[in-house]
Legacy VTK file of the C-alpha trace (Angstrom):
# vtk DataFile Version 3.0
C-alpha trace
ASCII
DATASET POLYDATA
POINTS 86 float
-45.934 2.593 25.962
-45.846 5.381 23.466
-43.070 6.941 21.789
-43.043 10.860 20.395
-40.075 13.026 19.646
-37.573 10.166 20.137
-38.414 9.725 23.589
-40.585 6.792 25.565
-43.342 7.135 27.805
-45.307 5.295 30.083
-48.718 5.975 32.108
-49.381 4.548 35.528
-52.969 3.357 35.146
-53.856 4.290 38.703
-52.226 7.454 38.557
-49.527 8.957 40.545
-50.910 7.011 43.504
-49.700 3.850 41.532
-46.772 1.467 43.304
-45.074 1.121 39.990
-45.295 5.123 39.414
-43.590 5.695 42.954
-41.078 2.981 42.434
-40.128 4.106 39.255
-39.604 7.461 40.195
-37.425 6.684 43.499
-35.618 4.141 41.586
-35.178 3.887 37.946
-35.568 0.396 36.068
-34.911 -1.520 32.450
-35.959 -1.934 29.224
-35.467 -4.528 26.922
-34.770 -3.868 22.956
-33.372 -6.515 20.604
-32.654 -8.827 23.622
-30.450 -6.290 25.775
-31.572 -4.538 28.460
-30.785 -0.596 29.312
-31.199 1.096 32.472
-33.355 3.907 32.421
-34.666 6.818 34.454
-37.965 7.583 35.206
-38.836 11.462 34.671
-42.331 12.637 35.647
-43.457 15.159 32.880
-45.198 18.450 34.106
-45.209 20.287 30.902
-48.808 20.562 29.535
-47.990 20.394 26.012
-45.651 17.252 26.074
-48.787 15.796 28.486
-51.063 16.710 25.361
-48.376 15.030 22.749
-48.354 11.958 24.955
-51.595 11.649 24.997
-52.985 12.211 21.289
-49.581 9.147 20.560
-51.865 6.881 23.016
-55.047 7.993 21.089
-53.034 6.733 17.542
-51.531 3.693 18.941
-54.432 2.503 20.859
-57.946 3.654 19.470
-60.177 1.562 19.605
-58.535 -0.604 21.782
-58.958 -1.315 25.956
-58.338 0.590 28.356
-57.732 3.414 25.961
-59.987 5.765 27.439
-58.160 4.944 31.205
-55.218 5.865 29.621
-55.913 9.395 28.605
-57.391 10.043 31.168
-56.594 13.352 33.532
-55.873 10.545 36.208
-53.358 9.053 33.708
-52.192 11.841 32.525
-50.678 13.742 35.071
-48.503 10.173 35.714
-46.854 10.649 32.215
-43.236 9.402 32.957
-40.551 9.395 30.620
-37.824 6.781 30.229
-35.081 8.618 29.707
-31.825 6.359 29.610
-28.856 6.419 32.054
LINES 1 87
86 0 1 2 3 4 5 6 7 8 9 10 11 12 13 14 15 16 17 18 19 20 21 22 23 24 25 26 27 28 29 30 31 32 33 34 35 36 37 38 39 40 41 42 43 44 45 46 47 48 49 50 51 52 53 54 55 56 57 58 59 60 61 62 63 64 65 66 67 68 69 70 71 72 73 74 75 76 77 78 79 80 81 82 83 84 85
């Protein structure tokens, strides 16, 4: 999970032929912050430069660390979902 621009995002590690990607996508879920939860929906992103953004805050949170290079992958990428809440 990466934030940039004051919004949340999550990459399916299998890509957009992930169960959790699908799911999300047909039906929303929760987060958790400071022990309450908020519904949220999930938003696939399309645009190319908000893919790049998302990917470059995984490269800054995460280098160095496993799977990193998974998660910026093309595969990855293109299942960039935003939480966006309800």
């Amino acid at each position: 999970m990466v934030t940039n621009n004051n919004h949340v995002y999550l990459r399916a590690g299998k890509g957009k032929e992930s169960k959790w990607y699908k799911s999300g996508l047909k039906n929303g879920g929760a987060i958790e912050f400071n022990n309450q939860t908020y519904p949220v929906n999930y938003v696939a992103v399309e645009d190319e430069d908000e893919i790049k953004a998302v990917t470059d805050a995984y490269e800054a949170k995460y280098h160095g660390q496993y799977p990193i290079d998974m998660m910026v992958s093309d595969k990855c990428a293109t299942a960039t979902v935003r939480l966006d809440l309800q």
